[in-house]
C-alpha positions as CSV (number, residue, x, y, z in Angstrom):
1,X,-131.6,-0.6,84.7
2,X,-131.8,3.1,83.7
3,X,-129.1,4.1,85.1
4,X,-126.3,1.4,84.2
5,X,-127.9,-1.8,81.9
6,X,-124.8,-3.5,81.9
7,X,-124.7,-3.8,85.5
8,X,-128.0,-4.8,85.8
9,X,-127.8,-7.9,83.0
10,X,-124.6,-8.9,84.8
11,X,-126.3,-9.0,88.4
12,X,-129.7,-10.3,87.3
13,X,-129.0,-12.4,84.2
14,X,-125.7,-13.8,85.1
15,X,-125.3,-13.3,88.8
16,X,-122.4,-11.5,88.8
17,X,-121.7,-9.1,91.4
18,X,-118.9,-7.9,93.4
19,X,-119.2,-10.6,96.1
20,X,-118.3,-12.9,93.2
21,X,-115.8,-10.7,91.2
22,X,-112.4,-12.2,90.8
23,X,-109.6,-11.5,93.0
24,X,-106.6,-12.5,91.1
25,X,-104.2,-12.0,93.9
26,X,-105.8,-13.6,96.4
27,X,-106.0,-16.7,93.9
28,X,-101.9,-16.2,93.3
29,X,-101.9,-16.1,97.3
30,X,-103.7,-19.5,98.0
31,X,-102.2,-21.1,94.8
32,X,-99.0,-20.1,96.2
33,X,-99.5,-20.9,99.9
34,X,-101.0,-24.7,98.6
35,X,-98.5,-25.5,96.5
36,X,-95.5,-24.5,99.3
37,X,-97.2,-26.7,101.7
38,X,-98.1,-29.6,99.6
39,X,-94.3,-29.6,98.8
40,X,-93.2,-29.7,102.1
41,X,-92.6,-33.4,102.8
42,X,-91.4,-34.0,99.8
43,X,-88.8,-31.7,100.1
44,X,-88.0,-33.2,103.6
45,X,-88.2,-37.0,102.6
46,X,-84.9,-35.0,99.9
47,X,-83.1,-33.4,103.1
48,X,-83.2,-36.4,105.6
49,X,-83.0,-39.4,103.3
50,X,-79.4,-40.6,102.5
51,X,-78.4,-39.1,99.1
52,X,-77.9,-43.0,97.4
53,X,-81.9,-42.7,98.3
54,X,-83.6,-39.4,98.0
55,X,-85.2,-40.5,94.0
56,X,-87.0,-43.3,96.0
57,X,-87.5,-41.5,99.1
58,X,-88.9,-39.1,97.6
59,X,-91.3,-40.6,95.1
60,X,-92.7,-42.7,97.9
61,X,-93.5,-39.7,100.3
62,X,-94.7,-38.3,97.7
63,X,-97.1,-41.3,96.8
64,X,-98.3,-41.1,99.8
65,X,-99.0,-37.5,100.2
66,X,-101.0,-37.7,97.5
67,X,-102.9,-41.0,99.3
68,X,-103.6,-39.1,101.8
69,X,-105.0,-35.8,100.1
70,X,-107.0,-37.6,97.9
71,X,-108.7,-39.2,101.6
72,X,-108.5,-35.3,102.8
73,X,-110.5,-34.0,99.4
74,X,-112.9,-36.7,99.0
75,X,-113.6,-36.4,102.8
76,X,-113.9,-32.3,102.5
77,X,-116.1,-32.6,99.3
78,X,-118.8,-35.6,101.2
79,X,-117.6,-38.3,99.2
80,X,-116.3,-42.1,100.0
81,X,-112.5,-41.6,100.1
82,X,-111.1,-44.6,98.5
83,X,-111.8,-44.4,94.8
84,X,-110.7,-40.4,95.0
85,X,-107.4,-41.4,96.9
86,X,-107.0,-44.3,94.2
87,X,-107.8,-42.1,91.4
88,X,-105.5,-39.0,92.7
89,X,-102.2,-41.6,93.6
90,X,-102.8,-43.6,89.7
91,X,-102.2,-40.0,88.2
92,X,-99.9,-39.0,90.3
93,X,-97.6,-42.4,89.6
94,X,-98.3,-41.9,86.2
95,X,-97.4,-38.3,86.2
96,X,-93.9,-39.2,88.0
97,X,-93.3,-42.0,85.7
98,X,-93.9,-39.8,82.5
99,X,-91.5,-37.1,84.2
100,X,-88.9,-39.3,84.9
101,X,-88.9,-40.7,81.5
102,X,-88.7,-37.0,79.8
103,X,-85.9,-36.5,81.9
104,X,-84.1,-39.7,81.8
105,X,-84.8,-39.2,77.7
106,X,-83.1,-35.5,77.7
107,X,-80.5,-36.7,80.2
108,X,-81.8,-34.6,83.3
């Protein structure tokens, strides 16, 4: 403590150190690698399914993307995986249904 205080209170009053110091690009990194691959079936169902189709083709892959992460999150944190896959595809339905209607609103 003589020879830096701050450092001290930060490692033994708040447990900071730099095992647990921030690493903002790494965080842009897996933000960036998560979101790219949790749009990737989306963005397929909207390349393979006819174009009369893709809005529903689409919103249903996507429904059920998100059906099956919530299984794959609940599973990963030790918890039962239906009320986390319910909870995760309500808000994501709702989320779709609020977005469309901002668009359909602006004209989008």
């Amino acid at each position: 403590m003589k020879h830096d205080a701050l450092g001290a209170h930060a490692r033994d009053e708040l447990g900071l150190s730099e095992a647990t110091a921030a690493r903002p690009i790494q965080a842009a990194f897996a933000s960036a690698t998560a979101f790219s691959s949790g749009a990737l079936l989306p963005v397929l169902a909207a390349v393979l399914t006819p174009v009369a189709w893709v809005s529903w083709g689409v919103s249903l892959t996507s429904v059920v993307v998100l059906a099956v992460l919530g299984v794959v999150g609940a599973l990963a944190g030790g918890a039962a995986p239906l009320r986390p896959a319910l909870r995760v595809t309500f808000w994501g339905i709702v989320a779709m249904i609020v977005t469309g209607g901002i668009g359909r609103l602006f004209g989008v």
